[in-house]
N, C-alpha and C positions, 0 to 999 in steps of 0.2 A: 500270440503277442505276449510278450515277459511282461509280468506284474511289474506295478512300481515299489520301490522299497521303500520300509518304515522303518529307521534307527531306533535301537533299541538299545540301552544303558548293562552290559553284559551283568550288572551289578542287580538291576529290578527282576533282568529275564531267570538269573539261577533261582532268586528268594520266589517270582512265579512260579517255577516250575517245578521248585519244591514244594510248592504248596499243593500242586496240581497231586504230584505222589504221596505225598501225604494224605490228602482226599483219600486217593486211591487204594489206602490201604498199606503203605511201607512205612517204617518207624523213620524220625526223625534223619537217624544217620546217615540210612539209604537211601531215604528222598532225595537229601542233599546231595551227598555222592554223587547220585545218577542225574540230578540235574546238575552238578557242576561239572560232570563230563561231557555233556550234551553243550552245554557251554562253551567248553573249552574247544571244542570239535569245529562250533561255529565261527570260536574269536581264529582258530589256524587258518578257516576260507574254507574247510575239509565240510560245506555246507547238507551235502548229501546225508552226514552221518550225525549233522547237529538237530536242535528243536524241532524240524520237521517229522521228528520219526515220533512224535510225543502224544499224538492221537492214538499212535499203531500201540503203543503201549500201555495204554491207559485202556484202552478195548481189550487186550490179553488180560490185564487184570480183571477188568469188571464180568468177563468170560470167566475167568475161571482157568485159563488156559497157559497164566504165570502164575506163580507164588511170589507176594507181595513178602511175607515173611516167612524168607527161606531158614534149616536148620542146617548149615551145612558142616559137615562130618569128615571126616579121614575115612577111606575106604581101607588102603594101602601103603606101606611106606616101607622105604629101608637107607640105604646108605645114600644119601641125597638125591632120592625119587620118592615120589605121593602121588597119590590119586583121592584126591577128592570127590565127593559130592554135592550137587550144585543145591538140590532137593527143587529143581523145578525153579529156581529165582532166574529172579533178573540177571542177564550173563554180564552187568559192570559190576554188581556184585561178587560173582561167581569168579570174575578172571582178577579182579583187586582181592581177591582171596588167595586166587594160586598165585598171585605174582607176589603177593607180599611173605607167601610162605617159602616162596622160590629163593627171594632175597638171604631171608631166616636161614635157611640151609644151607645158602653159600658163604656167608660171613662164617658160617666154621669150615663148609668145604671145598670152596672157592668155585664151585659147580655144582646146579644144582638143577633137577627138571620136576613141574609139578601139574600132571593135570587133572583136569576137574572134569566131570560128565554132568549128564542130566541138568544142561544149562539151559538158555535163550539168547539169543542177539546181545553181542558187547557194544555194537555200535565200532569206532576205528582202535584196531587193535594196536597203533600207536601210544593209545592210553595208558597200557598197563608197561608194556615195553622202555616206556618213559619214567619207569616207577621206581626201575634200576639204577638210572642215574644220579639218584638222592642219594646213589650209595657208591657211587665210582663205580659202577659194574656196568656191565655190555647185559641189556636184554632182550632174549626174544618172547614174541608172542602170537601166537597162531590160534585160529579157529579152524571148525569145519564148518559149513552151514550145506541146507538139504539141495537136492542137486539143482540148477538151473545153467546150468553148462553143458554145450556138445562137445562129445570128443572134433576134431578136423574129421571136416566130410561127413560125419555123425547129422540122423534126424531127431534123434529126439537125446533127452539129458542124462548123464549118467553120472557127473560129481558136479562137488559144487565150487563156484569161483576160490575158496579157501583163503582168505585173508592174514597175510605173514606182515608184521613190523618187528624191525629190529632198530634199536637204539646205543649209540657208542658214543660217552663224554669225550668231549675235545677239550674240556677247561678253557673253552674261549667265548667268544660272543653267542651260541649256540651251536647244541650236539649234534651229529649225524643222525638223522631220523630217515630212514628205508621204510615205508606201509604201502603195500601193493596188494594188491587180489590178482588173483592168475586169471582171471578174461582182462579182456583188453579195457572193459572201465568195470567200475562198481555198478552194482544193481541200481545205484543211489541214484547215478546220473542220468540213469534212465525216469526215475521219478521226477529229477528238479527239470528233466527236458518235456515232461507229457505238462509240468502242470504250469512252467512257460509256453505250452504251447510250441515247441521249436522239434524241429526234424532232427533228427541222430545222424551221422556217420556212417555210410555202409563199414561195417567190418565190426562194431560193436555186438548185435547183435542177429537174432532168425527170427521170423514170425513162428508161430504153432506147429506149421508145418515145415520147420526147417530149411526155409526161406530167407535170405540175405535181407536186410528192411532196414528204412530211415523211419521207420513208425515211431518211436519209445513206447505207446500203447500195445502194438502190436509186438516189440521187442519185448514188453514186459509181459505178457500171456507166452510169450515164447520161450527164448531162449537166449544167454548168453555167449559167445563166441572166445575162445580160452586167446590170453596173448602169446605172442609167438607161435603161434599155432601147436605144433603137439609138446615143442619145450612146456610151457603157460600149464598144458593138459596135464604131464608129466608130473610136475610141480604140485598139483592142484591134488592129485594121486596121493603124492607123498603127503600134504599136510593130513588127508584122511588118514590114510595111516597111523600118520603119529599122533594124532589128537583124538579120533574114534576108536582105530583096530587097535592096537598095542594096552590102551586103557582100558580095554572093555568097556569103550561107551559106544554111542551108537553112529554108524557111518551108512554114508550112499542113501539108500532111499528107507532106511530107517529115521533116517531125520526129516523133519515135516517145517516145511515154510511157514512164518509165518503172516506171509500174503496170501499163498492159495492154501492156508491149510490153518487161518486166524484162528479158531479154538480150539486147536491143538499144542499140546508141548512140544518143543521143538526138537529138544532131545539134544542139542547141541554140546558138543565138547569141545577145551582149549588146552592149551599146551603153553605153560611159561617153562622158557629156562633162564640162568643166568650166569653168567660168566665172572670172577675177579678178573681184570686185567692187571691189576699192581700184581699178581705173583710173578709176571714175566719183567718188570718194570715199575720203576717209582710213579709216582705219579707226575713229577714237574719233568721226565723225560718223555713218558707218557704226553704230556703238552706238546713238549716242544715238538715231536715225531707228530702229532696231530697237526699241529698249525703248519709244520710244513706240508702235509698233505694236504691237507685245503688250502695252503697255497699254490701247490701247484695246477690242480685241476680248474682254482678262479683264474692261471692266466693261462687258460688254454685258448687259442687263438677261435673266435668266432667267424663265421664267413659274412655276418650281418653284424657288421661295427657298430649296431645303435643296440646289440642284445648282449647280456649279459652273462655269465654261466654259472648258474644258483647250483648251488649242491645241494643236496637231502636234506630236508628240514632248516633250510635258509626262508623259501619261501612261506612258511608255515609262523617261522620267528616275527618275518619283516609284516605278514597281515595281525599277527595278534597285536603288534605294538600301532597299525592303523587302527583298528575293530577296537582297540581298548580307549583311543582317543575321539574317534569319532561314532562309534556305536556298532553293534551288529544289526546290518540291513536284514531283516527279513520280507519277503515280498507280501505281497498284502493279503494274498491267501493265506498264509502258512501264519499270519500276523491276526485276521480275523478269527482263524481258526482255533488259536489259544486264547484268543478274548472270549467266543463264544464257546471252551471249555471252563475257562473262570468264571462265567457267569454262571452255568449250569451248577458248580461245585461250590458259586457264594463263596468264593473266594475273596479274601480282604487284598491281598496285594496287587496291582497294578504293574501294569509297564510300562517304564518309563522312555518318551520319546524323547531320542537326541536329536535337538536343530540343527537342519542344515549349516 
């Protein structure tokens, strides 16, 4: 049975939930940061990857098994490539680090790739991806995370879903936003289905024993299922690759969950890069080539004349401007669950309920 939801003011939940990381041990900036991305994840709909995951992270720190106050360093660099070091932080720290250094290096080389190792969970890699566009640039941004994916026909895990977003400004009502993970849903969705209570999809994921399952519990001790089957797999490969092997950071089952492997570092690595587009073009031609392309694919003929055809990151624009008017619903579990972490940490701020 799905919880009922409690609206919440996106305004009271960031200054909570900063306060929650600040408890917790992170300085003022990264409190905020990390809760105003958790935020923003929620006001998109992208609910998997918003204040839910805020328990999981608050337990890493008080483990021991994130750094609250990361130092992070240049490993490597040369002609518009870095590798960083994350030193064990929090990975919205970590990948707001490489993505804003990624930018840095392409405003003089119009391309630029930066990754970071020795991270943790960024939550939707949309966020950093989106950090190019303050600057007319096209960005990518990729993680690896520890395996919980089969190969096709596979019984047990061998990479991990790997989460790629890419971002490209249109100069219009909003940009192209692509954020996909290579199994057929996020881990996430399997969490917001166990704790509504609802059955999954056969094709999401396998129970333990590499079993097709409508479980989410049992999906979640299990296994992942890759999309498109071995294209998704493929894919999934490649982001290791580029984010673990190539950096010397850590890939496949050097990296450690952190649901089955909670006091451990994750080890996780990410990959920004970024593109100028005005080298190819000005930017109000740049426009105009845009709007006509998302004109054309919104009148592509539907076979259900009462649906519509959203592009990438339409749907994500049109919930933030509901969720900012009417509040973000969290269900009551995920609602009681932050109250009874404020209370614990004496926290002064509240949250604040939007009326129906």
């Amino acid at each position: 049975m799905t919880d009922h939801a409690i609206n919440v003011s996106a305004e009271s939940l960031g200054t909570f939930v900063t306060g929650v990381f600040r408890h917790a041990g992170c300085s003022k900036a990264d409190a905020t940061h990390m809760a105003q991305c958790l935020v923003q994840t929620n006001l998109w709909g992208i609910d998997s990857h918003g204040v839910l995951r805020v328990p999981e992270y608050v337990g890493r720190f008080q483990s021991g098994a994130m750094n609250p106050t990361p130092d992070i360093r240049t490993l490597k660099e040369g002609s518009g490539l870095e590798v960083l070091d994350a030193d064990n932080g929090p990975g919205y720290i970590a990948a707001r680090a490489a993505m804003s250094r990624a930018i840095e290096l392409a405003e003089n080389g119009n391309i630029a790739a930066v990754g970071i190792i020795n991270s943790n969970h960024c939550g939707a890699t949309s966020l950093y991806a989106r950090m190019a566009l303050e600057h007319d640039m096209i960005g990518f941004a990729m993680s690896n995370v520890a395996p919980n994916m089969v190969m096709p026909g596979g019984s047990g895990p061998i990479i991990g879903n790997n989460p790629v977003a890419v971002a490209v400004p249109s100069f219009g009502e909003f940009p192209f936003v692509l954020d996909i993970s290579m199994s057929t849903v996020a881990g996430g969705k399997l969490l917001v289905a166990a704790r509504d209570g609802e059955k999954i999809p056969l094709g999401w994921a396998t129970d333990a024993d590499g079993r097709p399952t409508n479980d989410p519990n049992a999906g979640f001790e299990g296994f992942l299922l890759p999309m498109g089957g071995h294209k998704g797999f493929g894919l999934a490969l490649l982001v290791d690759i580029l984010c673990g092997v190539i950096t010397g950071g850590s890939f496949q089952h050097h990296l450690k969950s952190m649901y089955r492997s909670p006091d451990d570092p994750s080890k996780t690595a990410h990959l920004m890069v970024v593109v100028n587009p005005l080298v190819f073009m000005d930017k109000e031609q740049l426009k105009l080539r845009m709007g006509e392309f998302f004109e054309t694919v919104k009148q592509s003929p539907m076979w259900d004349k009462d649906r519509e055809m959203l592009l990438p990151g339409e749907i994500e624009y049109r919930k933030e401007q509901e969720r900012r008017r009417c509040g973000i619903p969290l269900p009551a579990t995920v609602y009681d669950e932050l109250v009874q972490i404020g209370n614990e940490m004496n926290l002064d701020a509240e949250l604040s309920v939007v009326p129906p």
